[in-house]
PyMOL Python script that loads the backbone (N, CA, C, O; Angstrom):
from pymol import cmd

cmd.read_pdbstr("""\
ATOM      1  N   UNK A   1      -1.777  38.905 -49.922  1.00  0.00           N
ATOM      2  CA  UNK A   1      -2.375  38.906 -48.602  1.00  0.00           C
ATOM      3  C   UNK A   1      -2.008  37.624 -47.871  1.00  0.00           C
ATOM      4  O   UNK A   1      -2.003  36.630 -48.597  1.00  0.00           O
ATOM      5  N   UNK A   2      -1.665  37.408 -46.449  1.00  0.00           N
ATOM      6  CA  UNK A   2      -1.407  36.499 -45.309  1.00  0.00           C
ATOM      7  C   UNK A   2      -2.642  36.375 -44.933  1.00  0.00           C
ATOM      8  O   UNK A   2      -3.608  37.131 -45.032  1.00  0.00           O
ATOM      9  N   UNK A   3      -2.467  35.022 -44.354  1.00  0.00           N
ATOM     10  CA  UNK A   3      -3.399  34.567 -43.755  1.00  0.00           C
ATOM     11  C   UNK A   3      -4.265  33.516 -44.154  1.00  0.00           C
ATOM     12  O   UNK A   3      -3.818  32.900 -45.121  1.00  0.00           O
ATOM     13  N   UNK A   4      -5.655  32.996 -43.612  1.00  0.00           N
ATOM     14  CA  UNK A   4      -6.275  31.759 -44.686  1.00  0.00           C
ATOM     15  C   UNK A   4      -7.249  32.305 -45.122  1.00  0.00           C
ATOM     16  O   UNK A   4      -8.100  33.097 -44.716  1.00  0.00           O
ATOM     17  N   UNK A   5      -6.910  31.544 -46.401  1.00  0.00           N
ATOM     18  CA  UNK A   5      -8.382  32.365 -47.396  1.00  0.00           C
ATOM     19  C   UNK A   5      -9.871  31.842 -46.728  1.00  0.00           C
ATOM     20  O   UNK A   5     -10.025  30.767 -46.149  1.00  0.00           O
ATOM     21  N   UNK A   6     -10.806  32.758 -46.932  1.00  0.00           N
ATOM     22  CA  UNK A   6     -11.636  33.188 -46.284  1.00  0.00           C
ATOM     23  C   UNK A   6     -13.163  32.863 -47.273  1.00  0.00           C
ATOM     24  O   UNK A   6     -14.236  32.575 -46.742  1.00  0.00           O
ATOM     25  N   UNK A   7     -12.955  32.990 -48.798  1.00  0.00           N
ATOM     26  CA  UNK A   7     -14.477  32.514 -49.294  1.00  0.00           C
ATOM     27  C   UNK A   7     -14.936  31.026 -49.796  1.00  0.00           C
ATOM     28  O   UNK A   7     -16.054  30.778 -50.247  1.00  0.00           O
ATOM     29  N   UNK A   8     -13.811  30.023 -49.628  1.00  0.00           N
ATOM     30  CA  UNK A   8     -14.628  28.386 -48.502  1.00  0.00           C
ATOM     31  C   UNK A   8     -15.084  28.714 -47.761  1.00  0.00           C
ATOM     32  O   UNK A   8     -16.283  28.955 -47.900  1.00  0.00           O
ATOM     33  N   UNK A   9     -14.460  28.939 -46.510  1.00  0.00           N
ATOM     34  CA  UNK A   9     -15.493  29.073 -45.304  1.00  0.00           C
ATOM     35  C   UNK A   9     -16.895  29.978 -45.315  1.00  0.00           C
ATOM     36  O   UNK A   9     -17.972  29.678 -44.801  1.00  0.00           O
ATOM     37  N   UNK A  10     -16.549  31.162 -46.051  1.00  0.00           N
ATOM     38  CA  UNK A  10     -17.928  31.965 -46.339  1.00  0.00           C
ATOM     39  C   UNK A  10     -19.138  31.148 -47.193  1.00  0.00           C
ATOM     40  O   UNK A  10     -20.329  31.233 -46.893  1.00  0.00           O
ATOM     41  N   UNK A  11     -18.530  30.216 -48.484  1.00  0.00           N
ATOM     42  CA  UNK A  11     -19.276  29.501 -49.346  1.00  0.00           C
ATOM     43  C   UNK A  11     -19.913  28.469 -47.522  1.00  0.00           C
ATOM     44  O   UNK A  11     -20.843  28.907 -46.844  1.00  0.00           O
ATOM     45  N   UNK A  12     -19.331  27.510 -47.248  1.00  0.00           N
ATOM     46  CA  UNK A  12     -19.822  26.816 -46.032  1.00  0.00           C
ATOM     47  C   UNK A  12     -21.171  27.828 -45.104  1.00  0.00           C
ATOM     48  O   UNK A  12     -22.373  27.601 -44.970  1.00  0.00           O
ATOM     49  N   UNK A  13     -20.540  28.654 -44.742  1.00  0.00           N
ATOM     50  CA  UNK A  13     -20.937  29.615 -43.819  1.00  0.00           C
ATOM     51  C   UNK A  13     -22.678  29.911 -44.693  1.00  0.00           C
ATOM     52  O   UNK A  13     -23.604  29.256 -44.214  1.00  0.00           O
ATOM     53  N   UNK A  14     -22.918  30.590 -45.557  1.00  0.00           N
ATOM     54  CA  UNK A  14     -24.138  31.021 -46.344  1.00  0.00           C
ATOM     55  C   UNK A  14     -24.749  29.353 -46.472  1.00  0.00           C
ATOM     56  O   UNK A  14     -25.915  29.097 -46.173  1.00  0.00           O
ATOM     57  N   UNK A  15     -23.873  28.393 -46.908  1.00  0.00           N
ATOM     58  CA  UNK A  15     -25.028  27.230 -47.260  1.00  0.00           C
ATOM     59  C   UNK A  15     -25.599  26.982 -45.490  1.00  0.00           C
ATOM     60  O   UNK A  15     -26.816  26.942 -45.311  1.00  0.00           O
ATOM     61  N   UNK A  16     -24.841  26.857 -44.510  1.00  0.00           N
ATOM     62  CA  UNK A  16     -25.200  26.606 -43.235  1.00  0.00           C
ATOM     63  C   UNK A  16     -26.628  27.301 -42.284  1.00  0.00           C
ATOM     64  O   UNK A  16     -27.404  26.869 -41.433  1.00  0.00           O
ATOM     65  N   UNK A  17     -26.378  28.811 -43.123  1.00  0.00           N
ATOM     66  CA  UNK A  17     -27.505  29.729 -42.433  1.00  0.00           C
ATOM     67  C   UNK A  17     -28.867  29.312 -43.369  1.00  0.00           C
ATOM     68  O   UNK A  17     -29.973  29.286 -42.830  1.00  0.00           O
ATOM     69  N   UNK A  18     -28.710  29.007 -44.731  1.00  0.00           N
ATOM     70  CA  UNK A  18     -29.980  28.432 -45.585  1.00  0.00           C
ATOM     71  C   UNK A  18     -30.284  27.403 -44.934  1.00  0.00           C
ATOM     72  O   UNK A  18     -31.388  27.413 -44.390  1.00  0.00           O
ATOM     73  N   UNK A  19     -29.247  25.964 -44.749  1.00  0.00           N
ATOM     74  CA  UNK A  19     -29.963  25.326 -44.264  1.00  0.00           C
ATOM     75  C   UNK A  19     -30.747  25.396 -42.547  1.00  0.00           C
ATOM     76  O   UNK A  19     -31.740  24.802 -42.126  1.00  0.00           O
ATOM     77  N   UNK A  20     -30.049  26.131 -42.029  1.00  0.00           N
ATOM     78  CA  UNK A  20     -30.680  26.588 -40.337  1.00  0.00           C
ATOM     79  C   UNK A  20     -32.505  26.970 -40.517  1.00  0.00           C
ATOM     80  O   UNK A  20     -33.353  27.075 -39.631  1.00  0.00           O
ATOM     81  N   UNK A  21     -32.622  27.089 -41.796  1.00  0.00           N
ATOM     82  CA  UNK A  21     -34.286  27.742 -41.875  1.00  0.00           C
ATOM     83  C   UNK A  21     -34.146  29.283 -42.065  1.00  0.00           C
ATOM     84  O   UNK A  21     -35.057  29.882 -41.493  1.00  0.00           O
ATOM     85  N   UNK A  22     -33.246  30.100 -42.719  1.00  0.00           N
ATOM     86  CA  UNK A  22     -33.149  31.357 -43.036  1.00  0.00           C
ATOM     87  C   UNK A  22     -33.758  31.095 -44.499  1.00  0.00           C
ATOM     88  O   UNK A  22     -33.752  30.007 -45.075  1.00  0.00           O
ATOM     89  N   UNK A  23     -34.279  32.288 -44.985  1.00  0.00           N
ATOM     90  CA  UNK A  23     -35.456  32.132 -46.010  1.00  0.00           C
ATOM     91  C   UNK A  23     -34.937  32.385 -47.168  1.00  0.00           C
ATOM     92  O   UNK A  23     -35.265  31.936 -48.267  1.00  0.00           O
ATOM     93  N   UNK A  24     -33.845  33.364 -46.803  1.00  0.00           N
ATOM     94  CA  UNK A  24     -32.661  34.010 -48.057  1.00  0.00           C
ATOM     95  C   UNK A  24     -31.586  34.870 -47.138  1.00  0.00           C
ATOM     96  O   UNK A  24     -31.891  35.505 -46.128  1.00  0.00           O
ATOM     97  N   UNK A  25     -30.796  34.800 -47.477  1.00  0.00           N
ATOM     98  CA  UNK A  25     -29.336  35.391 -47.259  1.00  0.00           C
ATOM     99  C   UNK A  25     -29.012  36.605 -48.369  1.00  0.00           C
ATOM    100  O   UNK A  25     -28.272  36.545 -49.352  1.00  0.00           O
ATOM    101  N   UNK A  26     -29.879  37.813 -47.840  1.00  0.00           N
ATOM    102  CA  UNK A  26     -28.473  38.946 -49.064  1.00  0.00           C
ATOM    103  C   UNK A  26     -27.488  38.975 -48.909  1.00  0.00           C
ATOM    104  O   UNK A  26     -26.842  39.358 -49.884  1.00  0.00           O
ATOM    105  N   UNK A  27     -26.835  38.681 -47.876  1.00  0.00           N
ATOM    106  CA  UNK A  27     -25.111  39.131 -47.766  1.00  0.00           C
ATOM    107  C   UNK A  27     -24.513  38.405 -46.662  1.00  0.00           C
ATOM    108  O   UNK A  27     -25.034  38.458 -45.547  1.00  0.00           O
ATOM    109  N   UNK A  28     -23.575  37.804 -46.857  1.00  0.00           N
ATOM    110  CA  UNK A  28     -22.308  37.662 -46.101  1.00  0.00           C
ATOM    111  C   UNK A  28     -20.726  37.633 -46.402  1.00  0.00           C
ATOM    112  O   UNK A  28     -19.968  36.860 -46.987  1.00  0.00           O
ATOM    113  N   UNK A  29     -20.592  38.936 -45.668  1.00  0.00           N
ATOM    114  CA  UNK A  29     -19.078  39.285 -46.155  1.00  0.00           C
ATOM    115  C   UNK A  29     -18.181  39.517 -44.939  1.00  0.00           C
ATOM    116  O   UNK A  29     -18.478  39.652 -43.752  1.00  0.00           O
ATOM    117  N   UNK A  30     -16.883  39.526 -45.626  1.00  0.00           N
ATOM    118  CA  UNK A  30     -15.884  39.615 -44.051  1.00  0.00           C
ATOM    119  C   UNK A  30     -15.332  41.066 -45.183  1.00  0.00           C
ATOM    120  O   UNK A  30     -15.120  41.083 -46.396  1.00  0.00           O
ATOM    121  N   UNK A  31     -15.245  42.157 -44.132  1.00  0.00           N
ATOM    122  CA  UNK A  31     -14.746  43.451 -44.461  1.00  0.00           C
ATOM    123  C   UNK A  31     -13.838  43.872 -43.633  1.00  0.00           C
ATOM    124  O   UNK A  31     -14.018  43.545 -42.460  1.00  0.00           O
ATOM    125  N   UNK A  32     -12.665  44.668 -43.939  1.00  0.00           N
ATOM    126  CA  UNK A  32     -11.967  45.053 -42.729  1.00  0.00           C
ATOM    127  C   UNK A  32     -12.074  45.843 -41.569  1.00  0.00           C
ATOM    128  O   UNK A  32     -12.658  46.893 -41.835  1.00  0.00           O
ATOM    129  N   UNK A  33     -11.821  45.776 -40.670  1.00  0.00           N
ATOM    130  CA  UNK A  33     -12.184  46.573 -39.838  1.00  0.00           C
ATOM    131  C   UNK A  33     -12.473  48.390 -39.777  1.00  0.00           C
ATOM    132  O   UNK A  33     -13.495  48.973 -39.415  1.00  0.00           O
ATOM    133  N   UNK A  34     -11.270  48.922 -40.232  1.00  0.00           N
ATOM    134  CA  UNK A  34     -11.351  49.703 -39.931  1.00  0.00           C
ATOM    135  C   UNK A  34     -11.550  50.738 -41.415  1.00  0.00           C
ATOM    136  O   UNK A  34     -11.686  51.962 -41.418  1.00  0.00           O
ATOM    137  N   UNK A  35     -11.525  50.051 -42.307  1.00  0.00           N
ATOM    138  CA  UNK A  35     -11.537  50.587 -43.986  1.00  0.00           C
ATOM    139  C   UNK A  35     -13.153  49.720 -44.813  1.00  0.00           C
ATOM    140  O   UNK A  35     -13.649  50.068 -45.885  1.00  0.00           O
ATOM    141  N   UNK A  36     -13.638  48.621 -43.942  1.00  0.00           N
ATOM    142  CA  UNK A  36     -14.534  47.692 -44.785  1.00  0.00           C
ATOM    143  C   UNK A  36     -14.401  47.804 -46.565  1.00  0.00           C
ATOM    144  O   UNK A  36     -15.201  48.082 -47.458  1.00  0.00           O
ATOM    145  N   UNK A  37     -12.993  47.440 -46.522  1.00  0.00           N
ATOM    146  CA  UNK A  37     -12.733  47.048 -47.835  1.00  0.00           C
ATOM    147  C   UNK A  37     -12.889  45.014 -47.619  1.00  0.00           C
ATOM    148  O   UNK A  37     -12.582  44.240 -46.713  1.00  0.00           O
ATOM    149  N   UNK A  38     -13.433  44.876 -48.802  1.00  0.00           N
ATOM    150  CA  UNK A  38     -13.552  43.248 -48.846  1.00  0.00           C
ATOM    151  C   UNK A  38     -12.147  42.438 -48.714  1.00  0.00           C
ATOM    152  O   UNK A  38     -11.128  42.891 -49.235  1.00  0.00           O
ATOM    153  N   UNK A  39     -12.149  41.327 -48.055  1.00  0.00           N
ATOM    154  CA  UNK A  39     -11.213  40.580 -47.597  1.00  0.00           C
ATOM    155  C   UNK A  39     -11.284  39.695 -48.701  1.00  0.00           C
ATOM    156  O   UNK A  39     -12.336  39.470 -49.298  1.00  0.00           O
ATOM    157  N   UNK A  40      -9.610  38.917 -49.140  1.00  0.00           N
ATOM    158  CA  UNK A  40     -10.090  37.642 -49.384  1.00  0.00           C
ATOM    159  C   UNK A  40      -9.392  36.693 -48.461  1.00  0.00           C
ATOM    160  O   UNK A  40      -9.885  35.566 -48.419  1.00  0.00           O
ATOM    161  N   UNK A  41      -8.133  36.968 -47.561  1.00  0.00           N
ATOM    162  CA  UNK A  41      -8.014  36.928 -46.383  1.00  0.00           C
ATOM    163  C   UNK A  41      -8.354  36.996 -45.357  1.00  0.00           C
ATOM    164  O   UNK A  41      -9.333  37.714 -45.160  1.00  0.00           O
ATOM    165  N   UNK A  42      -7.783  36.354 -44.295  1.00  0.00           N
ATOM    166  CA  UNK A  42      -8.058  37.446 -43.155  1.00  0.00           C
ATOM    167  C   UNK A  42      -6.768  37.185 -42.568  1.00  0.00           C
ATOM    168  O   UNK A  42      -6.296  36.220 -41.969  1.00  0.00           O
ATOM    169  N   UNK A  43      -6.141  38.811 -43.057  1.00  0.00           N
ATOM    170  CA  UNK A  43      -5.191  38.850 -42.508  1.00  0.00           C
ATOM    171  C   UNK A  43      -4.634  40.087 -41.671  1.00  0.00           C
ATOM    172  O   UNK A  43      -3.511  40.519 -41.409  1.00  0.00           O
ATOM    173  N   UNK A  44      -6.192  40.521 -41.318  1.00  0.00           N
ATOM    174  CA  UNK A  44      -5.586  41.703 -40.718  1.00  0.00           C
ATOM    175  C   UNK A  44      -7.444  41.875 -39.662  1.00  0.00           C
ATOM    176  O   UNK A  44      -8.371  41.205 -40.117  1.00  0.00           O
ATOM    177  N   UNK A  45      -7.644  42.515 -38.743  1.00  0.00           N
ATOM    178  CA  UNK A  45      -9.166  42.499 -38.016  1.00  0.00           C
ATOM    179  C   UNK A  45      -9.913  42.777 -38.768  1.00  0.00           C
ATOM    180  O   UNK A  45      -9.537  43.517 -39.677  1.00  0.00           O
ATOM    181  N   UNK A  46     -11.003  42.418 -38.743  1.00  0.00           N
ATOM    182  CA  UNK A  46     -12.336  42.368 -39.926  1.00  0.00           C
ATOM    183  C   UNK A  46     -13.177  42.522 -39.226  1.00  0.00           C
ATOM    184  O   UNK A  46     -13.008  42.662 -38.015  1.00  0.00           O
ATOM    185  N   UNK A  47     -14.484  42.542 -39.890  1.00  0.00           N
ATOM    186  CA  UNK A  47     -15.923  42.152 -39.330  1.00  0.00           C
ATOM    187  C   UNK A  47     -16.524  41.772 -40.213  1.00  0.00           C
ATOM    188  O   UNK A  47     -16.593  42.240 -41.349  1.00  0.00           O
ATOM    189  N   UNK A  48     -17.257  40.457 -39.562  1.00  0.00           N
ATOM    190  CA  UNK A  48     -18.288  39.698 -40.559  1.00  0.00           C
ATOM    191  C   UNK A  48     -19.870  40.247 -40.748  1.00  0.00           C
ATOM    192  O   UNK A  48     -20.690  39.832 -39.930  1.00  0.00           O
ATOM    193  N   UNK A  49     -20.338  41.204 -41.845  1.00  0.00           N
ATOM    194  CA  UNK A  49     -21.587  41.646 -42.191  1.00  0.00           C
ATOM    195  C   UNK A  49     -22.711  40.435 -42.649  1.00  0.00           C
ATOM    196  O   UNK A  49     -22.406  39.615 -43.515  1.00  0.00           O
ATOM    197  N   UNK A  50     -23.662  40.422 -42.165  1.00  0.00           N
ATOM    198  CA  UNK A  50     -24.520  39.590 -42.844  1.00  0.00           C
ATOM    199  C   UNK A  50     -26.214  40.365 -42.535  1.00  0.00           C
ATOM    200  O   UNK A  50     -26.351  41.237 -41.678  1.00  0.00           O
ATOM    201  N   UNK A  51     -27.001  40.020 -43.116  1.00  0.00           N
ATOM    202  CA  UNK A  51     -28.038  39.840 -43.748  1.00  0.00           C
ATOM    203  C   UNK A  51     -29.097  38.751 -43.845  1.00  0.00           C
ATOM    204  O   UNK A  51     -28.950  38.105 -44.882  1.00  0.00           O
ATOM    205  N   UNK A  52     -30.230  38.293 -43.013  1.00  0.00           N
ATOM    206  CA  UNK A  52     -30.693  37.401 -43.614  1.00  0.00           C
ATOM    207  C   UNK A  52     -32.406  37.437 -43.225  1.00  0.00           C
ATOM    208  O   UNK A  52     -32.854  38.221 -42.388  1.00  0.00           O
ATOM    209  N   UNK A  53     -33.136  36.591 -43.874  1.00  0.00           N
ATOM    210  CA  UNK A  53     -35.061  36.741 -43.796  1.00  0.00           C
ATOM    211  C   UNK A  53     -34.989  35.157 -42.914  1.00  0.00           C
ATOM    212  O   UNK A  53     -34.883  34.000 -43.319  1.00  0.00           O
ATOM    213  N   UNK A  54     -35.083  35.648 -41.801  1.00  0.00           N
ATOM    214  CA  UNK A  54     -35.622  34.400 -41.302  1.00  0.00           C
ATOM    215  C   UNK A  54     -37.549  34.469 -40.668  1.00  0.00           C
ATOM    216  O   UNK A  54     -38.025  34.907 -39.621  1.00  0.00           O
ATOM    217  N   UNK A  55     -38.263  33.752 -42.007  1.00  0.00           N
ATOM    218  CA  UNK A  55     -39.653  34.218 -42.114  1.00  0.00           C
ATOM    219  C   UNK A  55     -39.758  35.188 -43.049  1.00  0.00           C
ATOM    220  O   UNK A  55     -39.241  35.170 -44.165  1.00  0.00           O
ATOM    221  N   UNK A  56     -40.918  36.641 -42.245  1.00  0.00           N
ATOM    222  CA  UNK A  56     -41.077  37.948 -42.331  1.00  0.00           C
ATOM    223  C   UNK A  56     -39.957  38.987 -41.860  1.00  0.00           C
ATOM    224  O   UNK A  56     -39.809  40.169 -42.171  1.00  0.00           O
ATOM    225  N   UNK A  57     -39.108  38.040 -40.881  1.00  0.00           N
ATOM    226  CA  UNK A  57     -38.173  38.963 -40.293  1.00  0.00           C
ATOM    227  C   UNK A  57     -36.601  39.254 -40.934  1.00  0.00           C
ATOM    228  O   UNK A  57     -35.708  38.418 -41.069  1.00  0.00           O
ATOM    229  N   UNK A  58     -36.566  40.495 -41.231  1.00  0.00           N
ATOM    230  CA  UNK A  58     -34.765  40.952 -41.573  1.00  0.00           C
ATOM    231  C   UNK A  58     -34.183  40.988 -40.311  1.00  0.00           C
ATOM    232  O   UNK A  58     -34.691  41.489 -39.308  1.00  0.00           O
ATOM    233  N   UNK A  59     -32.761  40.269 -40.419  1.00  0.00           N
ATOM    234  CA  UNK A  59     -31.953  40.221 -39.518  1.00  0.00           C
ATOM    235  C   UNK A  59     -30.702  40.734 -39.962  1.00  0.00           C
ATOM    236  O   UNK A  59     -30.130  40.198 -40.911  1.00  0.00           O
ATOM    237  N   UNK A  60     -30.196  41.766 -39.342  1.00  0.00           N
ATOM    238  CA  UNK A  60     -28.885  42.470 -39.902  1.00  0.00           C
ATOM    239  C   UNK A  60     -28.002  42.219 -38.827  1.00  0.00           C
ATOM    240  O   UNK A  60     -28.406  42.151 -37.666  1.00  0.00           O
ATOM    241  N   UNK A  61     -26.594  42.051 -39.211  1.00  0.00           N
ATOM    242  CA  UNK A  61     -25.950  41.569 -37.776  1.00  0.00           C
ATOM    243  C   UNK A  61     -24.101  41.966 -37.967  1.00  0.00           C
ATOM    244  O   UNK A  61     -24.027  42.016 -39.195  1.00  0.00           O
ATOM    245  N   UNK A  62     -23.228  42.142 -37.645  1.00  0.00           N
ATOM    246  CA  UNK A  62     -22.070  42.415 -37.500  1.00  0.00           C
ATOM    247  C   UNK A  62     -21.301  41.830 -36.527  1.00  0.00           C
ATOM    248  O   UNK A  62     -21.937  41.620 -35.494  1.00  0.00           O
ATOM    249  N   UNK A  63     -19.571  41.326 -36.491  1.00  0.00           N
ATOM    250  CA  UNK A  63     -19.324  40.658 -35.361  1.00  0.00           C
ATOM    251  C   UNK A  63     -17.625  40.406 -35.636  1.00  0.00           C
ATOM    252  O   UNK A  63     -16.986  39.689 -36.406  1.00  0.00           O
ATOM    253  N   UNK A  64     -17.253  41.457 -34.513  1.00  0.00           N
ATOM    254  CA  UNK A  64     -15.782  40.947 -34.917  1.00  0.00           C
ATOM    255  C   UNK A  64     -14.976  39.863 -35.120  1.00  0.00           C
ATOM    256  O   UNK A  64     -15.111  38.962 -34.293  1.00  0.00           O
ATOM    257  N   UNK A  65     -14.162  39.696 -36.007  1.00  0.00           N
ATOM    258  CA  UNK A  65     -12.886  38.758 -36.387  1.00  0.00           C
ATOM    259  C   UNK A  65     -11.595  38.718 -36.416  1.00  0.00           C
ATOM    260  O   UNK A  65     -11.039  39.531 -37.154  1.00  0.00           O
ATOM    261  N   UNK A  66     -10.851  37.868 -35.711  1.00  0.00           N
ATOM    262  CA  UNK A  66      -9.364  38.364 -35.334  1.00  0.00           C
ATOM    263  C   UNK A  66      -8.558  37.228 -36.331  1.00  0.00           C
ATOM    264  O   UNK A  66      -8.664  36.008 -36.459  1.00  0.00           O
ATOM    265  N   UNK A  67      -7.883  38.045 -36.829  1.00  0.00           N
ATOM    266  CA  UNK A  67      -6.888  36.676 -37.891  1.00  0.00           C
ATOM    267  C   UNK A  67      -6.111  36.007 -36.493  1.00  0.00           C
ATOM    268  O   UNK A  67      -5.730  34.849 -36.669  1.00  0.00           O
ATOM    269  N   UNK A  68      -5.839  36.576 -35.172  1.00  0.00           N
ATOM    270  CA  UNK A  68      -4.554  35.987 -34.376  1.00  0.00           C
ATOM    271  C   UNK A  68      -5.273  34.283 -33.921  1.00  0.00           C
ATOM    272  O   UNK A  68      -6.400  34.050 -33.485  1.00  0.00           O
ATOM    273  N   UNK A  69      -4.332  33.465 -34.170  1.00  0.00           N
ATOM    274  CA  UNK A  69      -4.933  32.013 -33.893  1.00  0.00           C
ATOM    275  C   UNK A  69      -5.981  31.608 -34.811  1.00  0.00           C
ATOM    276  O   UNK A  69      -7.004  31.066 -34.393  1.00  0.00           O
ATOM    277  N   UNK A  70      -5.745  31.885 -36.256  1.00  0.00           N
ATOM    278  CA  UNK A  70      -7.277  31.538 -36.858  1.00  0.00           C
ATOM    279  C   UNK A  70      -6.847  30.406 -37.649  1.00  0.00           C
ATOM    280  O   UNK A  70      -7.469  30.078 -38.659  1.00  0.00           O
ATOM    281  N   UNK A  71      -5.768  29.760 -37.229  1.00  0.00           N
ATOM    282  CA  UNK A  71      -5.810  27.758 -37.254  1.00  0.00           C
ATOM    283  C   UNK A  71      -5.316  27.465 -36.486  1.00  0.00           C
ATOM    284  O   UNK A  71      -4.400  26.645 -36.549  1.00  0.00           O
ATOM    285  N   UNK A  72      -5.728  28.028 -35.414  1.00  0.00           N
ATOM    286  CA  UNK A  72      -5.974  26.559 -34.090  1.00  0.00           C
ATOM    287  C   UNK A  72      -6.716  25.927 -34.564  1.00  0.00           C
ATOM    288  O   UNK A  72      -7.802  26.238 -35.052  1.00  0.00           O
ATOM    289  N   UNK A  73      -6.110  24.731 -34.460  1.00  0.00           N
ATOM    290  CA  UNK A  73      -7.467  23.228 -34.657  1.00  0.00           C
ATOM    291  C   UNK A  73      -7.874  22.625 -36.164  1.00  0.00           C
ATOM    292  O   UNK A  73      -8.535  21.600 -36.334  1.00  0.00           O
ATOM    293  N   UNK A  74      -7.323  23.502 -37.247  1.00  0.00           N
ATOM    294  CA  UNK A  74      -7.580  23.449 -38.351  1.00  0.00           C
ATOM    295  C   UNK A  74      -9.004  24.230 -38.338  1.00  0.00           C
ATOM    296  O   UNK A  74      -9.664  23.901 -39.324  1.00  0.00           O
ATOM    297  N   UNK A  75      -9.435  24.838 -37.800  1.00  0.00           N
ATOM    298  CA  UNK A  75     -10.402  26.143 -38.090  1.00  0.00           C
ATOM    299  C   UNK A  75     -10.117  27.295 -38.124  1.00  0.00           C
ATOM    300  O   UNK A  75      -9.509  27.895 -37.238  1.00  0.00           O
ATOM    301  N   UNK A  76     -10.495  27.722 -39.087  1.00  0.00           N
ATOM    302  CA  UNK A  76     -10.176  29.638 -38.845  1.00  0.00           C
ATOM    303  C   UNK A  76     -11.175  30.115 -37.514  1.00  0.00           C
ATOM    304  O   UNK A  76     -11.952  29.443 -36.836  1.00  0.00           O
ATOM    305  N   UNK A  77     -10.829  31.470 -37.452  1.00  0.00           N
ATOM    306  CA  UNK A  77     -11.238  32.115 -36.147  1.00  0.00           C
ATOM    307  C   UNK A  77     -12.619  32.142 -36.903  1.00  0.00           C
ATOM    308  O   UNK A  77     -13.556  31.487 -36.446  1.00  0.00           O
ATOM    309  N   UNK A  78     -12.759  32.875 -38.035  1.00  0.00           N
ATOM    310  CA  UNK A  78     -13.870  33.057 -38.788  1.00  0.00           C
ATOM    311  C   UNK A  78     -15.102  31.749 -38.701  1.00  0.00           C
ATOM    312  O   UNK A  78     -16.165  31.962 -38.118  1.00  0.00           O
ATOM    313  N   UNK A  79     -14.842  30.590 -39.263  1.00  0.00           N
ATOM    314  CA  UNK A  79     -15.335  29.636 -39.299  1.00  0.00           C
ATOM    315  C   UNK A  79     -15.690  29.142 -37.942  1.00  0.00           C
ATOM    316  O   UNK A  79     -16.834  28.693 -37.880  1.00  0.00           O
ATOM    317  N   UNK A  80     -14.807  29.100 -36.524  1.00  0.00           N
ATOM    318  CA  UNK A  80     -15.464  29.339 -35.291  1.00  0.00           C
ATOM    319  C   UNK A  80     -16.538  29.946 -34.852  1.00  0.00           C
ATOM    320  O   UNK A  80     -17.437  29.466 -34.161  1.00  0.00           O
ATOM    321  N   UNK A  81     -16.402  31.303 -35.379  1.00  0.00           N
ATOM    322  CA  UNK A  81     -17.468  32.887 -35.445  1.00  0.00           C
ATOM    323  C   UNK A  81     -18.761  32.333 -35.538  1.00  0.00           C
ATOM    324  O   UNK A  81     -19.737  32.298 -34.788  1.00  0.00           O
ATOM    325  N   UNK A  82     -18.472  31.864 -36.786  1.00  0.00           N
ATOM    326  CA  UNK A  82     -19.846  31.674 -37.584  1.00  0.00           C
ATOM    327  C   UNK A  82     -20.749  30.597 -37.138  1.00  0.00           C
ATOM    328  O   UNK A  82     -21.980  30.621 -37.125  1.00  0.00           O
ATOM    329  N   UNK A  83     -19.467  29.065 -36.553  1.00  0.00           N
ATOM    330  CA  UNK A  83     -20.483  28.422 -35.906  1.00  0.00           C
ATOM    331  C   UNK A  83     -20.952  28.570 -34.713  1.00  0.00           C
ATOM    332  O   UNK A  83     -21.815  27.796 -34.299  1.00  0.00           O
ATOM    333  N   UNK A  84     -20.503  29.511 -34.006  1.00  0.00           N
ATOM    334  CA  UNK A  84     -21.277  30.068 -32.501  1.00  0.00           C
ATOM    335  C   UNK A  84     -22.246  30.756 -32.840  1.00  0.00           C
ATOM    336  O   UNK A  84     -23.338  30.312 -32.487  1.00  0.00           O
ATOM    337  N   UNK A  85     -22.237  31.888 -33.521  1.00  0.00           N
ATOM    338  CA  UNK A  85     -23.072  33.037 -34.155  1.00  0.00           C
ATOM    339  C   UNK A  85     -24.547  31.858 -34.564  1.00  0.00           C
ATOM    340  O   UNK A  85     -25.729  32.149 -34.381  1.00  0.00           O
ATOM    341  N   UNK A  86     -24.055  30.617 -35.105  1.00  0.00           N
ATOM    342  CA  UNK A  86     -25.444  29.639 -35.432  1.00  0.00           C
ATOM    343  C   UNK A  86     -26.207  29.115 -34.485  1.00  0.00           C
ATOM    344  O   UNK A  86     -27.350  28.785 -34.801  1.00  0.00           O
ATOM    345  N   UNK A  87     -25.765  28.927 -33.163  1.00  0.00           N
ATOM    346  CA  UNK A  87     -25.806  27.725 -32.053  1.00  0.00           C
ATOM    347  C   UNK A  87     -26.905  28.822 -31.897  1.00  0.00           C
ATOM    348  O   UNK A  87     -27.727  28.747 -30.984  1.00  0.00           O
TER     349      UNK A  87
END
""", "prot")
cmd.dss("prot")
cmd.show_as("cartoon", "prot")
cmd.util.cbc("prot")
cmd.orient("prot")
């Protein structure tokens, strides 16, 4: 597979939403778009699935990912995603 590997940034990504005050995290995965077979790339359009208890509340959420330009800047597109998706 092409492209930059993808479960650093996911390992980053899950410790980031624990520390934000999420209570537990079941899931965060990057799946492909159009098959949601698991990535360990991203080298082709995806979407990032996640999961999380912030409190009493489940939060389920989905959000596309484009491998095109995903190191500009020395960030993946992904790792961008995720820190907007936080803000």
């Amino acid at each position: 597979a092409r492209g930059p590997p993808i479960l650093p940034t996911l390992d980053e990504a899950r410790a980031a939403i624990l520390a934000a005050g999420y209570r537990e995290l079941e899931y965060l995965e990057l799946r492909g778009e159009t098959d949601l077979q698991s990535l360990a790339s991203l080298d082709r359009p995806a979407r990032l699935l996640a999961a999380a208890w912030l409190g009493d509340t489940r939060l389920i959420d989905n959000v596309a990912i484009s491998p095109i330009g995903s190191w500009s800047g020395g960030r993946s597109s992904l790792q961008s995603e995720a820190a907007q998706q936080l803000r």
